[in-house]
N, C-alpha and C positions, 0 to 999 in steps of 0.2 A: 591242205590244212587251212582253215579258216583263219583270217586277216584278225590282227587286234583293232582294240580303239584307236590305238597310237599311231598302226599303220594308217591308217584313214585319216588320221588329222597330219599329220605330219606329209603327206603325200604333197608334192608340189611340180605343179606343172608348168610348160614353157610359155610363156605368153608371147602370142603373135599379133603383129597388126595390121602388115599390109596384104594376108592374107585370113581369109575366113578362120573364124577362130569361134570357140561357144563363149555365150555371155557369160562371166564369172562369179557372180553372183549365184546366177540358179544354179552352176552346177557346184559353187562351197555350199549352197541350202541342200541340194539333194546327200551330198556327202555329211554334212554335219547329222540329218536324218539316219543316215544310213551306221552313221558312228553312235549315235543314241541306242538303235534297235541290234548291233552289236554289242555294247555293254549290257542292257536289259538281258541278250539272248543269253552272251556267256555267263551272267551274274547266278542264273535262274538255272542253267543245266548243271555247273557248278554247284550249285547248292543242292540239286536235284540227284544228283550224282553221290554226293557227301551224306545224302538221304537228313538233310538239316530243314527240309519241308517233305509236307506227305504234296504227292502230285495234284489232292484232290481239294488241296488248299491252298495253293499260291493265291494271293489275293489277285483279282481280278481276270482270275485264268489263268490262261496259257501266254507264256512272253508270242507265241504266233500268233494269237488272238490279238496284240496289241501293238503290237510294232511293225514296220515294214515287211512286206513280203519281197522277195528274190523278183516277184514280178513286176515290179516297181520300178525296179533298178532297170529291166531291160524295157520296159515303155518305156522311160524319161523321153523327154524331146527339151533340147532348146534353142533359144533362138541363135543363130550365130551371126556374126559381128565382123563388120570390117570396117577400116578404117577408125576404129577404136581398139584397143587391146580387149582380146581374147584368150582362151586358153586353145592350146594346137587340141582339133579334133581328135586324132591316132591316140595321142596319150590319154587323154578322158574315156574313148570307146575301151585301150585297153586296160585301163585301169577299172573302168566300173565293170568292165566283163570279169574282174576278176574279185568285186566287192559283190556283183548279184552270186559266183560261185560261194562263196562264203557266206552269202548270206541263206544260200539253199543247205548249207552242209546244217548251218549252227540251225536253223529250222529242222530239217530231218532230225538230227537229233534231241531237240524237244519236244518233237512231237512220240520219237522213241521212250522216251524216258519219261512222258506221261502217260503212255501206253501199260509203261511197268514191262 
């Protein structure tokens, strides 16, 4: 089942500092991203679903055309950091493996549902 908005802003990770840890910055920018192209996705299947747009008129396409792809999530790279606070690797790795899953589901199914 596909993560909400809320799941992704509210998520909070451990911050480490005498061991490596990712810069926390890029990875609240990739997540703040990734919680944008979840609201746009769900907003738009949602409606597309309700049949409250025709598929061949959302403005400016398809929310896949515009927003993050699932492949995004799993290239990320960032730098990691010691001796400064970071966030613990583990919990970032498993948590965005389970925002690119959701972000491939809520994708498949927009592209279904502009399929017709």
């Amino acid at each position: 089942m596909a993560l909400s908005p809320h799941d992704i802003e509210s998520q909070r990770f451990t911050p480490v500092r005498l061991r490596h840890g990712y810069e926390m910055s890029a990875v609240d920018e990739l997540l703040d991203e990734a919680c944008v192209a979840h609201t746009a996705l769900i907003q738009e299947n949602d409606d597309l679903e309700a049949r409250l747009v025709d598929p061949r008129e959302v403005p400016g396409g398809p929310a896949t055309m515009r927003v993050m792809r699932p492949e995004a999530v799993r290239e990320a790279r960032f730098e990691q950091v010691r001796w400064r606070e970071g966030y613990d690797i583990g919990e970032v790795d498993d948590f965005l493996a389970a925002v690119e899953a959701s972000l491939r589901e809520l994708h498949q199914r927009n592209d279904a549902l502009h399929r017709g």
